[in-house]
N, C-alpha and C positions, 0 to 999 in steps of 0.2 A: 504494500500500500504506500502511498507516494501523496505526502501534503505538500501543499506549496503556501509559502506566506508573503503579499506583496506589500511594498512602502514604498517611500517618497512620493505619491503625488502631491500636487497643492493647484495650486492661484501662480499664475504667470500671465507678463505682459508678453505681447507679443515680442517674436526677435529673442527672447530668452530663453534658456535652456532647463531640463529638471533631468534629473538621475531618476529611474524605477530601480528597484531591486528582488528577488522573488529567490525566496531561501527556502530549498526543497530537503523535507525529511523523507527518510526510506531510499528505495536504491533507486539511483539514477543510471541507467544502463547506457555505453557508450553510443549505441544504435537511437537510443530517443531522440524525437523530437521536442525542441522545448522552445514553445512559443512565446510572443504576447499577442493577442488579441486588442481590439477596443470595439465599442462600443457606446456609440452616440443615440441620445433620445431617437426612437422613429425610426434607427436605422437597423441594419442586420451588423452582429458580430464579424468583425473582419480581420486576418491575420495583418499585423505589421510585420512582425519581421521574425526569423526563427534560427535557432541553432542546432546544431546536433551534439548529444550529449559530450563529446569527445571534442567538442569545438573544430571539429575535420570542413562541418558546413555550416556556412551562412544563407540565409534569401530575406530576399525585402520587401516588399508590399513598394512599388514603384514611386507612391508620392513621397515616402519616405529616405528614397533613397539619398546619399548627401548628405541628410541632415541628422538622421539616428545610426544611432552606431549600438548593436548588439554583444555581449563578451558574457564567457563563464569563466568561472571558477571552477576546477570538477573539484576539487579537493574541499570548497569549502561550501559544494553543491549549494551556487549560488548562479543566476543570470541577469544581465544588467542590461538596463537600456537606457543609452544617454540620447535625448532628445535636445537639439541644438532649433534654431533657427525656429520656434515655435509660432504654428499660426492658428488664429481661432478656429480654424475647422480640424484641427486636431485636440479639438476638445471632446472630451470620451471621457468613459469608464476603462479604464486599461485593465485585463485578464493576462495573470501567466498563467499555463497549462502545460501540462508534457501528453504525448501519444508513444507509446511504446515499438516505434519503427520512422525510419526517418522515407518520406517521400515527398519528393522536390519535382515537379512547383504544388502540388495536390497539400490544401492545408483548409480541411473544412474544420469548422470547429466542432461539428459533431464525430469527429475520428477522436479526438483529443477526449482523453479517460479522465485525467484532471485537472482540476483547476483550481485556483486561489480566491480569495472571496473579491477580490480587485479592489482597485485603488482610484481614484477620479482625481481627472488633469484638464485644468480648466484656465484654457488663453484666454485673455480681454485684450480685446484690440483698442 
């Protein structure tokens, strides 16, 4: 069984930056997928960006790309996303999640087993 716990969101102006961080108990398998998701009122859940547990891959949800930058930790089965260059439509509920197989570009959120209770990041323009 596999928790995951997220932090750092908040209140940002646009053009500024925040760190997520998503610290997973249980075994993280090198094969995982370990995502974040978001989630904006109205909209459907959408992958940003993903790692694999062994840090071997990365993929990015295409508006992101440039401006977030994804890293693990395996040892301190930890994953981070530094979001830079923030704009109010990156306002969301942010989800990590892990799926127990890594398949690139294929990242529905209903493949992903678990998930973190999320964290809300909220640009003002």
């Amino acid at each position: 069984q596999v928790q995951l716990v997220e932090s750092g969101g908040g209140l940002v102006q646009a053009g500024g930056s925040l760190r997520l961080s998503c610290t997973a108990s249980g075994r993280i398998f090198s094969w995982y997928a370990m995502g974040w998701f978001r989630q904006a009122p109205g909209k459907e859940r959408e992958l940003v960006a993903a790692i694999r547990g062994d840090g071997g891959r990365i993929y990015y949800q295409d508006s992101v790309k440039g401006r977030f930058t994804i890293s693990s930790d395996t040892a301190k089965k930890t994953v981070n996303l530094q979001m830079n260059s923030l704009k109010p439509e990156d306002t969301a509920g942010y989800y990590c999640a892990a799926r127990e197989y890594w398949s690139e570009p294929d990242f529905r959120p209903d493949e992903f087993k678990y998930w973190g209770q999320g964290t809300q990041v909220t640009v003002s323009s």
